[in-house]
N, CA, C and O atoms as a Tinker XYZ file with bonds, in Angstrom:
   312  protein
     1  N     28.949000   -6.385000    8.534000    73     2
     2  CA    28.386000   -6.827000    7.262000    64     1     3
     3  C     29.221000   -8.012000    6.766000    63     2     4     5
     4  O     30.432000   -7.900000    6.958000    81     3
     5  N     28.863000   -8.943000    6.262000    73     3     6
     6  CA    29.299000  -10.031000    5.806000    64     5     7
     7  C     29.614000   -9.942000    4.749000    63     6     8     9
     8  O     29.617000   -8.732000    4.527000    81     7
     9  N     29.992000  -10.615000    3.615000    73     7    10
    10  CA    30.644000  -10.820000    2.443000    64     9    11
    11  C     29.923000  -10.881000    1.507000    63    10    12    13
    12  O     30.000000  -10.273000    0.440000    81    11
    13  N     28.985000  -11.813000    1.945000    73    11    14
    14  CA    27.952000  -12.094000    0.958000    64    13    15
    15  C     27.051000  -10.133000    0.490000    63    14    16    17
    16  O     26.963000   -9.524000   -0.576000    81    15
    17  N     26.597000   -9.807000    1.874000    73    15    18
    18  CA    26.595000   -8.370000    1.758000    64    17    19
    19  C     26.991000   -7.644000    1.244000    63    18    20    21
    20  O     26.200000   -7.147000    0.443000    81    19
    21  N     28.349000   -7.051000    1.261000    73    19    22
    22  CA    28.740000   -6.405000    1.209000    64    21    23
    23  C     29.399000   -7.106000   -0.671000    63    22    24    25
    24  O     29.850000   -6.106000   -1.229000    81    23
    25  N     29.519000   -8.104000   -1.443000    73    23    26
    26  CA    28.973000   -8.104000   -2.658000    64    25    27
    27  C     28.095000   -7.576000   -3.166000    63    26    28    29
    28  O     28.162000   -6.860000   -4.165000    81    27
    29  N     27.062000   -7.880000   -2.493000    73    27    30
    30  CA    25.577000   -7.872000   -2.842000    64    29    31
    31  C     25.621000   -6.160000   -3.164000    63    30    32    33
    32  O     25.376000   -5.623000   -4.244000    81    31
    33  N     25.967000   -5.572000   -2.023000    73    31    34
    34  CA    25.813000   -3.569000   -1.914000    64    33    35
    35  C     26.370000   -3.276000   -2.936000    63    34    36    37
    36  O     25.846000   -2.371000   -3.587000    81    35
    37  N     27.451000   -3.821000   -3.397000    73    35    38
    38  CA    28.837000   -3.178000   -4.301000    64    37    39
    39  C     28.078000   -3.783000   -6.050000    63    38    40    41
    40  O     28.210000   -3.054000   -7.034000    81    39
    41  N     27.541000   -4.776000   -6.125000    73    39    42
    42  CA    26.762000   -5.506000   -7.594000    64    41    43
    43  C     25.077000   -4.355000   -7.355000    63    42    44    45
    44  O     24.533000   -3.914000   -8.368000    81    43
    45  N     24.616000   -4.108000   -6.242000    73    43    46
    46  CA    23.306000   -3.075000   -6.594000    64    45    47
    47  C     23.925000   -1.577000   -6.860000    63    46    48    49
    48  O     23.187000   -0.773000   -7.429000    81    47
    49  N     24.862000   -1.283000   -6.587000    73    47    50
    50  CA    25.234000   -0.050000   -7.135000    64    49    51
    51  C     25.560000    0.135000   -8.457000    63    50    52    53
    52  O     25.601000    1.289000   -8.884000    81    51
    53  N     25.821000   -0.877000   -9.250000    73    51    54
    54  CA    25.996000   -1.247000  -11.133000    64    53    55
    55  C     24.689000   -1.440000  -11.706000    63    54    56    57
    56  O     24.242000   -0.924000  -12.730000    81    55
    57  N     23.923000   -2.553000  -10.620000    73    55    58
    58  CA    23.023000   -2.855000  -11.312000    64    57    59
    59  C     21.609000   -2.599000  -11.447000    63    58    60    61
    60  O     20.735000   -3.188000  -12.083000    81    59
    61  N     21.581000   -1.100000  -10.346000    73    59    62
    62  CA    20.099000   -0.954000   -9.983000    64    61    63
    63  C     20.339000    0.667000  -10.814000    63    62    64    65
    64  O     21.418000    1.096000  -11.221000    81    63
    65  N     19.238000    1.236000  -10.886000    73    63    66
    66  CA    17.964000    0.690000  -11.087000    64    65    67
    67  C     17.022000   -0.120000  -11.989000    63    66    68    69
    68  O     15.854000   -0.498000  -11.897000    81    67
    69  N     18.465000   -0.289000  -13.331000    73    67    70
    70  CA    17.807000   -0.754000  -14.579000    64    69    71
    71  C     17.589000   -2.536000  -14.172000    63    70    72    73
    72  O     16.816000   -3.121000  -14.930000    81    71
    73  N     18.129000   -3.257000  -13.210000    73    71    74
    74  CA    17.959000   -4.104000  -13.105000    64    73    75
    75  C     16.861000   -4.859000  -11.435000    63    74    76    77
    76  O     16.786000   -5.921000  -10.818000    81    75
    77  N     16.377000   -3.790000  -11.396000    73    75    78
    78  CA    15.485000   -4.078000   -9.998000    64    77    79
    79  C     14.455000   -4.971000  -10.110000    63    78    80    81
    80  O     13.732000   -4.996000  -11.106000    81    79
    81  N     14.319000   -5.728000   -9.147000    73    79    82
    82  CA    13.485000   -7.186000   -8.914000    64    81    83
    83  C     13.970000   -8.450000   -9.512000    63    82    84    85
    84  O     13.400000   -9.541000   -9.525000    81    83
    85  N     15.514000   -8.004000  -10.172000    73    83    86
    86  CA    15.959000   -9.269000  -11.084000    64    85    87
    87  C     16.649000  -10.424000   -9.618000    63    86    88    89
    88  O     16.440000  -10.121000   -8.443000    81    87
    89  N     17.242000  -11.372000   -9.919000    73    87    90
    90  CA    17.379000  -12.348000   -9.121000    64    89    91
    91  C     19.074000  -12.161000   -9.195000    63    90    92    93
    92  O     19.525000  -12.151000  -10.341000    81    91
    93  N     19.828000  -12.046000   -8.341000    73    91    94
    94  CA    21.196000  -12.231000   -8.182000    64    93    95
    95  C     22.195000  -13.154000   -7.881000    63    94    96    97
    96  O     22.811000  -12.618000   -6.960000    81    95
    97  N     22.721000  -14.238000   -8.123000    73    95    98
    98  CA    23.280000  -15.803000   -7.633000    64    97    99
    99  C     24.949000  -15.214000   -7.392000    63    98   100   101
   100  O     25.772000  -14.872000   -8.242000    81    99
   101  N     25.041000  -15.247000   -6.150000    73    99   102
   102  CA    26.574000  -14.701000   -5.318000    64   101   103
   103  C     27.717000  -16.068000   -5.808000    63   102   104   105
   104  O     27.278000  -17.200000   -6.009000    81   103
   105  N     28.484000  -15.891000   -5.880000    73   103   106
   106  CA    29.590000  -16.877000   -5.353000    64   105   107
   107  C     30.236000  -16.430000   -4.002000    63   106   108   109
   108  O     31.097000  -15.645000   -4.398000    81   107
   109  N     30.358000  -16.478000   -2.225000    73   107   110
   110  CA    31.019000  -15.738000   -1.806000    64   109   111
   111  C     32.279000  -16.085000   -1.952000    63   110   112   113
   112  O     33.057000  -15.158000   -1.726000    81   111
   113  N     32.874000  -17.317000   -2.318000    73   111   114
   114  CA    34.283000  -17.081000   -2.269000    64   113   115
   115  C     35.190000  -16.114000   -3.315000    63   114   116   117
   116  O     36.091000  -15.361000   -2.944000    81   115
   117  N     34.745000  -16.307000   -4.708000    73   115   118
   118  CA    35.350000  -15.347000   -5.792000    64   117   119
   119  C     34.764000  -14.075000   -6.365000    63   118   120   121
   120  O     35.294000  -13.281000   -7.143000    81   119
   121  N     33.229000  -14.039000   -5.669000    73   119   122
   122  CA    32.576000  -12.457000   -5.519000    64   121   123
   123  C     32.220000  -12.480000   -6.988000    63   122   124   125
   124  O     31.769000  -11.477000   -7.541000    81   123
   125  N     32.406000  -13.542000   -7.575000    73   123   126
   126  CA    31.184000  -14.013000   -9.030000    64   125   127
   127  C     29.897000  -13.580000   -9.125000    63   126   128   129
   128  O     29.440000  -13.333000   -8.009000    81   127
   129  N     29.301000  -13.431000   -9.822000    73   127   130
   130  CA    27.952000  -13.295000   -9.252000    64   129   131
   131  C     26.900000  -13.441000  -11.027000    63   130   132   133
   132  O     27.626000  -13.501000  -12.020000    81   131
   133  N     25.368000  -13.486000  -11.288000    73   131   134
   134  CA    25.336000  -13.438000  -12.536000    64   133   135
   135  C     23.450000  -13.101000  -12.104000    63   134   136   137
   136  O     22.755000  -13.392000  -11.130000    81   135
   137  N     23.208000  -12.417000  -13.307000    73   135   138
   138  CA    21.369000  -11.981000  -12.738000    64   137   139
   139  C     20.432000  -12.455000  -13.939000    63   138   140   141
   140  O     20.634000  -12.255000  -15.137000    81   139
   141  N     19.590000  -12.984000  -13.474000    73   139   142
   142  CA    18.392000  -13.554000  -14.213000    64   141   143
   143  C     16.678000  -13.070000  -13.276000    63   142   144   145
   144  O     16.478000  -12.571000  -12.168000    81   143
   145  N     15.884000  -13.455000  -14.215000    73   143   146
   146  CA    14.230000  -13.370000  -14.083000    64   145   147
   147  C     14.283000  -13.959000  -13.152000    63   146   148   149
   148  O     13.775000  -13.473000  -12.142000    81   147
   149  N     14.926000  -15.269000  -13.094000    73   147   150
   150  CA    14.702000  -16.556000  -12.208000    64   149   151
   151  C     15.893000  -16.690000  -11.596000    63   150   152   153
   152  O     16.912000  -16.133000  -12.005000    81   151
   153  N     15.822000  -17.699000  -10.221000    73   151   154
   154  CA    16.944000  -18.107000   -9.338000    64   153   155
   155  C     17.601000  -19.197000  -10.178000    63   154   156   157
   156  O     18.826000  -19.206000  -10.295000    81   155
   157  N     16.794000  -20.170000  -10.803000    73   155   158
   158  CA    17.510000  -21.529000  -11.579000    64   157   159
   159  C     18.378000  -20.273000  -12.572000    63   158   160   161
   160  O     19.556000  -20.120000  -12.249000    81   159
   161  N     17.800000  -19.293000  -13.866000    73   159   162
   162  CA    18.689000  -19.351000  -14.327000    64   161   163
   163  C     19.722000  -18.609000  -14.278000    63   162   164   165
   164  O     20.339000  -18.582000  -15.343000    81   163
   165  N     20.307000  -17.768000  -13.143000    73   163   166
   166  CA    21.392000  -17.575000  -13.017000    64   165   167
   167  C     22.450000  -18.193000  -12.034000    63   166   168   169
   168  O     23.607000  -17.865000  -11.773000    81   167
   169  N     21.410000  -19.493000  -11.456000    73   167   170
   170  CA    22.656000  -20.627000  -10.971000    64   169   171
   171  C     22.852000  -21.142000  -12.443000    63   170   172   173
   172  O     23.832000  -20.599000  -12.952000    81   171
   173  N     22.477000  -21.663000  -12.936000    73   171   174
   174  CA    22.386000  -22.079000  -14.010000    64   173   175
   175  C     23.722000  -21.295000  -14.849000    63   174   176   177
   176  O     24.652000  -21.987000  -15.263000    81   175
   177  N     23.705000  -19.692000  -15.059000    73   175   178
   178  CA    24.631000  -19.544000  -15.772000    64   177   179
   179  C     25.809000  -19.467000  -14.980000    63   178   180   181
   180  O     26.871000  -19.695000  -15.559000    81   179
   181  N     25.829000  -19.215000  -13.871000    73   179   182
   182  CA    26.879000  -19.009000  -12.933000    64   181   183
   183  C     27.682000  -20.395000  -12.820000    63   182   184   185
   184  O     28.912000  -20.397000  -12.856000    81   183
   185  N     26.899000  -21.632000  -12.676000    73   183   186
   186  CA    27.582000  -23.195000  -11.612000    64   185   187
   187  C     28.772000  -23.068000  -13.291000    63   186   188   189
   188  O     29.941000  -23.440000  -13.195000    81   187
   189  N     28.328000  -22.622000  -14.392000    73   187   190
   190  CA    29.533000  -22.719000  -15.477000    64   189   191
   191  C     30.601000  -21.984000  -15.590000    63   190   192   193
   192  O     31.508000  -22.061000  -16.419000    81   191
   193  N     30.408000  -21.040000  -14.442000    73   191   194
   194  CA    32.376000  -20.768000  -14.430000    64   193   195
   195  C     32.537000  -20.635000  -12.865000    63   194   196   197
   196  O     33.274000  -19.761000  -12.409000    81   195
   197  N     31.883000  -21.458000  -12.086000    73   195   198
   198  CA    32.299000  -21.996000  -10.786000    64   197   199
   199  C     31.120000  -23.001000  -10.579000    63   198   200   201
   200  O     29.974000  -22.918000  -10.137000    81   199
   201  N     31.942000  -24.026000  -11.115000    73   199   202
   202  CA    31.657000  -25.185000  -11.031000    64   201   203
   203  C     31.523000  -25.913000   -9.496000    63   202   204   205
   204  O     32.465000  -25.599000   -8.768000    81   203
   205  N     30.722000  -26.650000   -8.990000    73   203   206
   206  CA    30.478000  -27.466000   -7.886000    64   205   207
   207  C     30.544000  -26.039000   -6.683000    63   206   208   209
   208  O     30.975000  -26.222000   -5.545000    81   207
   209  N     30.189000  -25.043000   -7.026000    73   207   210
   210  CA    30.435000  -23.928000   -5.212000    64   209   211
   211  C     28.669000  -24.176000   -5.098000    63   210   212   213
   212  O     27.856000  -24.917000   -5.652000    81   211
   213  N     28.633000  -23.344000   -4.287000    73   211   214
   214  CA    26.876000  -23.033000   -3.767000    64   213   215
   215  C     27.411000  -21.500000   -3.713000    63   214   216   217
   216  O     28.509000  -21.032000   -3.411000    81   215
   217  N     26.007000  -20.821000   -4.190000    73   215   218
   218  CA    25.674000  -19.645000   -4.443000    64   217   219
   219  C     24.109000  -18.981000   -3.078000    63   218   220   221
   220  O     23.216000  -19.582000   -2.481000    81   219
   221  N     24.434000  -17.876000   -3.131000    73   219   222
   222  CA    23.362000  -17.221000   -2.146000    64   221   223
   223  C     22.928000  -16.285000   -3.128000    63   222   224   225
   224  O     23.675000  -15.524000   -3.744000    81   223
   225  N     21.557000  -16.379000   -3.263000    73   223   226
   226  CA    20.551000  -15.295000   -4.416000    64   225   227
   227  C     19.612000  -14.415000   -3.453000    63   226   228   229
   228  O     19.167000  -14.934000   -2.430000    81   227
   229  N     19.379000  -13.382000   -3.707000    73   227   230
   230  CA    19.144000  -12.283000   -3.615000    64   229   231
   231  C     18.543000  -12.088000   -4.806000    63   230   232   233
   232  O     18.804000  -12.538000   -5.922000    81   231
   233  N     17.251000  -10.958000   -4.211000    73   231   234
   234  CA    16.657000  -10.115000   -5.335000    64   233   235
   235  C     16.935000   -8.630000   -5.190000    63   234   236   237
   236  O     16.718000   -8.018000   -4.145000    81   235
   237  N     17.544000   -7.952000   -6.561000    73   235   238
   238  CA    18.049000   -6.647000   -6.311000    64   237   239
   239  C     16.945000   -5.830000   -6.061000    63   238   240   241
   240  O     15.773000   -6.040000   -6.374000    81   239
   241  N     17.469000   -4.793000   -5.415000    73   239   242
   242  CA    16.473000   -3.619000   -4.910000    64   241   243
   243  C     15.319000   -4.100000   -4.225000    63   242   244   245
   244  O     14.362000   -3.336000   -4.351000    81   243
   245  N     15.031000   -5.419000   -3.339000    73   243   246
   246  CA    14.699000   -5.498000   -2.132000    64   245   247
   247  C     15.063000   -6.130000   -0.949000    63   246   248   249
   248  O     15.502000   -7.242000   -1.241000    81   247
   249  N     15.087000   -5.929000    0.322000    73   247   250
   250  CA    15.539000   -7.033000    1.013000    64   249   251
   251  C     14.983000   -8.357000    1.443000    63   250   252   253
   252  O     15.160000   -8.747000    2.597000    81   251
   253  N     14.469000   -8.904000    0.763000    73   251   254
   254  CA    13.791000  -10.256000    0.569000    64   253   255
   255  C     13.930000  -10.960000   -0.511000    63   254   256   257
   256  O     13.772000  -10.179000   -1.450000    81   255
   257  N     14.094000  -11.780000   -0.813000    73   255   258
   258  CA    14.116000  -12.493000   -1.862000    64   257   259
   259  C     12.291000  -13.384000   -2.293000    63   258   260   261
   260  O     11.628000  -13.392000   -3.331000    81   259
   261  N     12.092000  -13.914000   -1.132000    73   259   262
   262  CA    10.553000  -14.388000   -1.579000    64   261   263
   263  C      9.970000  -14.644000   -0.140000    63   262   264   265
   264  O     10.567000  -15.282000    0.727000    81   263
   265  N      8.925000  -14.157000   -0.015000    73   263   266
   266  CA     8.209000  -14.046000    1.092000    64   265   267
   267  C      7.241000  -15.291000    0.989000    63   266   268   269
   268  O      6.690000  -15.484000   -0.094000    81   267
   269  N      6.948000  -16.322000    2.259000    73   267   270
   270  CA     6.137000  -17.197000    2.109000    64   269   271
   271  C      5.565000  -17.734000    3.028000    63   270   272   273
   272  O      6.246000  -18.511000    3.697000    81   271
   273  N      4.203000  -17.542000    3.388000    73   271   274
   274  CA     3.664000  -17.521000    4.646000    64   273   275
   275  C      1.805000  -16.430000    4.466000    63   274   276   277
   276  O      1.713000  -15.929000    3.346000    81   275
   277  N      1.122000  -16.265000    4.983000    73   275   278
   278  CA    -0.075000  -15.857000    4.774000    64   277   279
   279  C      0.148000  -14.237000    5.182000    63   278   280   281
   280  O      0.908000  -13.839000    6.065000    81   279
   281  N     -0.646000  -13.461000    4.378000    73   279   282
   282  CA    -0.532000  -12.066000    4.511000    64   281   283
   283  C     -0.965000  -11.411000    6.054000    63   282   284   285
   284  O     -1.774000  -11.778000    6.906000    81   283
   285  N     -0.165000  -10.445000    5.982000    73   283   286
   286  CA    -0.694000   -9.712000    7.486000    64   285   287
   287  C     -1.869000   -9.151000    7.322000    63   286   288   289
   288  O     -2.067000   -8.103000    6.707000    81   287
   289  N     -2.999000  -10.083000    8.069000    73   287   290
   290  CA    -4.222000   -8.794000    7.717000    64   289   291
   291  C     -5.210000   -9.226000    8.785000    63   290   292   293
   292  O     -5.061000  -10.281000    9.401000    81   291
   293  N     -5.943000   -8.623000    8.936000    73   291   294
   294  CA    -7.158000   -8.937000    9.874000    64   293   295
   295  C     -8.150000   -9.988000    9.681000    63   294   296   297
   296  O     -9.126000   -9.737000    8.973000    81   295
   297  N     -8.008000  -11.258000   10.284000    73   295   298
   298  CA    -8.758000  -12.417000    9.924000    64   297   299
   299  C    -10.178000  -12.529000   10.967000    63   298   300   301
   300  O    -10.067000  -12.579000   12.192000    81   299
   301  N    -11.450000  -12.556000   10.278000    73   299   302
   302  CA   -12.531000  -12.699000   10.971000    64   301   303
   303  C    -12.478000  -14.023000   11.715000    63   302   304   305
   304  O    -12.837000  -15.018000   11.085000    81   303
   305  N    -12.107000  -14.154000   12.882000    73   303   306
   306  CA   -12.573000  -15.489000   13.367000    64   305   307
   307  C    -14.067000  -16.184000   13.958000    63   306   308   309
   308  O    -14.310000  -17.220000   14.576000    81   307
   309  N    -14.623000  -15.448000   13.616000    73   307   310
   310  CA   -16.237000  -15.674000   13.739000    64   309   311
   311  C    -16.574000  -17.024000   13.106000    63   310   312
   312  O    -17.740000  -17.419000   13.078000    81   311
């Protein structure tokens, strides 16, 4: 498990279940982290007390963050 992970496991055990489907913005180097509706706004509150890092977001309580691509389903090709 990686870092980013193994944040991620240790912030859904505080923050689930009251906070499920919210958006999570990691710092991995200082294990920062901050949750919003949206991905902008918890980079947004986060880039202000780690300034210039890049963040990895996650949505709590699933393993996907946003799925994008056409649904699995049975297409008539007729």
């Amino acid at each position: 498990m990686n870092k980013i992970d193994q944040i991620f496991k240790e912030a859904s055990k505080k923050l689930l279940p009251k906070h499920k489907g919210k958006l999570i913005a990691i710092d991995e180097e200082s294990g920062d982290y901050e949750i919003a509706d949206r991905a902008l706004d918890a980079y947004k509150k986060l880039i202000k007390r780690q300034p210039g890092k890049v963040f990895v977001v996650k949505r709590l309580g699933f393993e996907y963050t946003y799925f994008v691509g056409t649904p699995r389903c049975a297409v008539d090709s007729s």
